[in-house]
C-alpha positions, 0 to 999 in steps of 0.5 A: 663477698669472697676476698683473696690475697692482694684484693681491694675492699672499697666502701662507705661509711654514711652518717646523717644527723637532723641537727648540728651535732658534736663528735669527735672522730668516726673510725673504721675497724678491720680485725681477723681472729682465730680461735680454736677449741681443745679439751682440757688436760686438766679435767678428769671427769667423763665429760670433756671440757673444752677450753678456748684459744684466741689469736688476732690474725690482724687488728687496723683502726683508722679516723675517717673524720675528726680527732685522730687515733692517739690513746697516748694524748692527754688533751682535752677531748672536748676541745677537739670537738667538731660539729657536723652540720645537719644533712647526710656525711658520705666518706669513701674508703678502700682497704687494701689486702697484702699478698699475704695468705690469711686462713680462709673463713671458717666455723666449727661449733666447738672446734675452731672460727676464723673471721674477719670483722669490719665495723665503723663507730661514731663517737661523741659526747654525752652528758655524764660520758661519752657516747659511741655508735657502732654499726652492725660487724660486717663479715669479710670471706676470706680464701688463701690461694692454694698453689699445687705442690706437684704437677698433675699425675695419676694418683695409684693406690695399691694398698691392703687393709688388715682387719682389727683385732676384735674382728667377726671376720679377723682372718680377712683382709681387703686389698684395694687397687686402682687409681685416681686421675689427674691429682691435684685437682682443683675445687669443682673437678670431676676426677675419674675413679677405677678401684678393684677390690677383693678379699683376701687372707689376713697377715696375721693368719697361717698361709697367708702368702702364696708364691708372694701373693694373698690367697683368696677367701671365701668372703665376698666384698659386697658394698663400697662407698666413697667420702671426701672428708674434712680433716682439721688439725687445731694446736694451742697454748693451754695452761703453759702446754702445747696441745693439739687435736684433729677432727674428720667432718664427712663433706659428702658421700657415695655407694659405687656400682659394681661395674657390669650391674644394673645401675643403681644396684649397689651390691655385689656377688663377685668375687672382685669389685670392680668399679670405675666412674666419677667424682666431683669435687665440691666447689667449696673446698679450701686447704691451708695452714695457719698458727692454730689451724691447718685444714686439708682433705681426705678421701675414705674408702669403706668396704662392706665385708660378707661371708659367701656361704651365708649371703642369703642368711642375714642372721647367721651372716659374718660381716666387717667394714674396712676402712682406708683413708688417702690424701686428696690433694687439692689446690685452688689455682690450676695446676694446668702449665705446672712442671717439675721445674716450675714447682721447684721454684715456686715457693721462694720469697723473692723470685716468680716461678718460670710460669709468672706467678708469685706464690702468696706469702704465709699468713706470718710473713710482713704485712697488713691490710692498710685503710686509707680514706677514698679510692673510689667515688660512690656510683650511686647515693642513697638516703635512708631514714629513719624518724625513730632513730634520726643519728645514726651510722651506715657502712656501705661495702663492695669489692672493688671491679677486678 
């Protein structure tokens, strides 16, 4: 189940005893935490160690039956024993999220996890000590709203990619204009694409401007692809310094069609790429910013660079990739109806934007999720049994109906 800010989470916790049996409380626990990964300062060897930093997003814990939470009593524990009769004890619960933007769910082997974790616990006496029952963590997904910061526009990009230092081909550069249409777009969102590309001399070569234009080469651009991709920035607290990292994950890609050949035909003779079409979104994307973790996306243009006198010569052939990188500015509320105006007042604490809506307050901001017992009645029950294990716990969840 995906939450957002404001839902309400409704569930049960189910208990089913065979005999009268002592316990003191059963309690609920709704806890996010953050961890993010870093290298070491540290560590000098030539394999990177990662060292870990946790932050708790939010900790709740709630009786739902019995003693009260209260770790600064002194009674004793066993006089406040109650006895539940045998047969099957249901206890209705509702957890209400603030308006508040928490992280959005999230796991990065070595990089970075953000969950939410809900469980119930039973907890009774033993013999020798007490004994607790735990369900099962249930996992919560949780998605931020990400409002657009800008009405929508055609996005240009005009920029000139100048080749690296060690270089096969350092004389050449790429020059890349077109556009994307209608950024920012949302998740989903099928966005039109038109790019011209060509090569044209490097800066750093003699004549490299002509009546304040590049001069032309004789290098062909043969191969583009295109990668929305994933950028994670982590920061944290090690060892008494502030550091902080960034990683680039490829979400998807693509090779353009030259524009004019046959489709599917990816590779081009011309002296100019040209190439129009579209590119879909994945529906799952999600920017947003945190204490230790921000994410936001790019968009990765690769262009595979080829010498003209020796296209039909592949040993001989002189080849370099260009790389660009642009922001792919994403949002997920539609920024349909959004103007100048409306942007401009859409991130105060206090007032709604003239398109009424209230932005979701940053993750610090005041405000819990509050546990409360009922707020809702089950709509069926159920019974499972288990002759191995005659006591034990169940939760039971489900999203409450918009």
């Amino acid at each position: 189940m995906t939450q957002h800010p404001g839902d309400t989470i409704v569930g049960s916790v189910v208990v089913t005893v065979t005999k009268p049996t002592r316990a003191q409380r059963i309690t609920l626990t709704f806890v996010g935490q953050e961890r993010v990964y870093l290298r070491d300062p540290a560590n000098t060897s030539l394999i990177p160690s990662m060292v870990k930093a946790d932050y708790i997003l939010f900790e709740k814990r709630l009786s739902l039956w019995g003693q009260e939470i209260d770790n600064s009593s002194q009674q004793d524990a066993g006089s406040q024993m109650e006895v539940l009769a045998p047969g099957t004890l249901r206890i209705p619960f509702s957890i209400k999220l603030p308006h508040v933007n928490y992280p959005a769910t999230i796991k990065r082997d070595k990089v970075c996890r953000v969950r939410y974790l809900i469980w119930a616990q039973f907890e009774r006496p033993g013999t020798f000590r007490d004994h607790e029952m735990t369900t099962l963590k249930e996992m919560m997904y949780m998605e931020p709203l990400a409002y657009p910061t800008r009405p929508r526009e055609v996005f240009r990009i005009n920029r000139i990619i100048e080749p690296f230092a060690d270089s096969s081909t350092s004389g050449v550069a790429v020059q890349v204009d077109g556009g994307l249409s209608q950024l920012p777009a949302m998740a989903g969102d099928r966005i039109l694409y038109q790019l011209e590309i060509r090569a044209v001399r490097s800066a750093t070569a003699s004549g490299a401007e002509l009546d304040g234009q590049r001069q032309s080469v004789p290098y062909t651009v043969r191969y583009v692809r295109m990668c929305v991709v994933e950028r994670l920035y982590v920061r944290g607290l090690i060892k008494g310094s502030e550091l902080s990292q960034s990683y680039r994950t490829d979400l998807f890609s693509f090779t353009l069609d030259p524009t004019g050949q046959v489709p599917g035909k990816h590779s081009n003779s011309a002296s100019v790429f040209a190439s129009t079409g579209y590119l879909r979104l994945p529906v799952d994307l999600c920017p947003f910013e945190s204490k230790q973790l921000s994410r936001t996306y790019e968009l990765r243009i690769e262009c595979d660079v080829a010498d003209d006198s020796s296209l039909l010569d592949k040993v001989t052939r002189q080849t370099s990739t260009y790389t660009l990188f642009t922001p792919l500015d994403v949002c997920t509320v539609s920024p349909d109806g959004f103007t100048t105006a409306a942007l401009n007042n859409a991130y105060t604490d206090e007032t709604m934007n003239i398109s009424g809506i209230a932005p979701p307050a940053h993750h610090l901001a005041a405000g819990e999720p509050t546990i409360r017992v009922g707020g809702w009645e089950m709509e069926r029950s159920y019974i499972k049994w288990d002759k191995h294990n005659p006591t034990w716990i169940e939760l039971a969840k489900r999203k409450a109906a918009a």
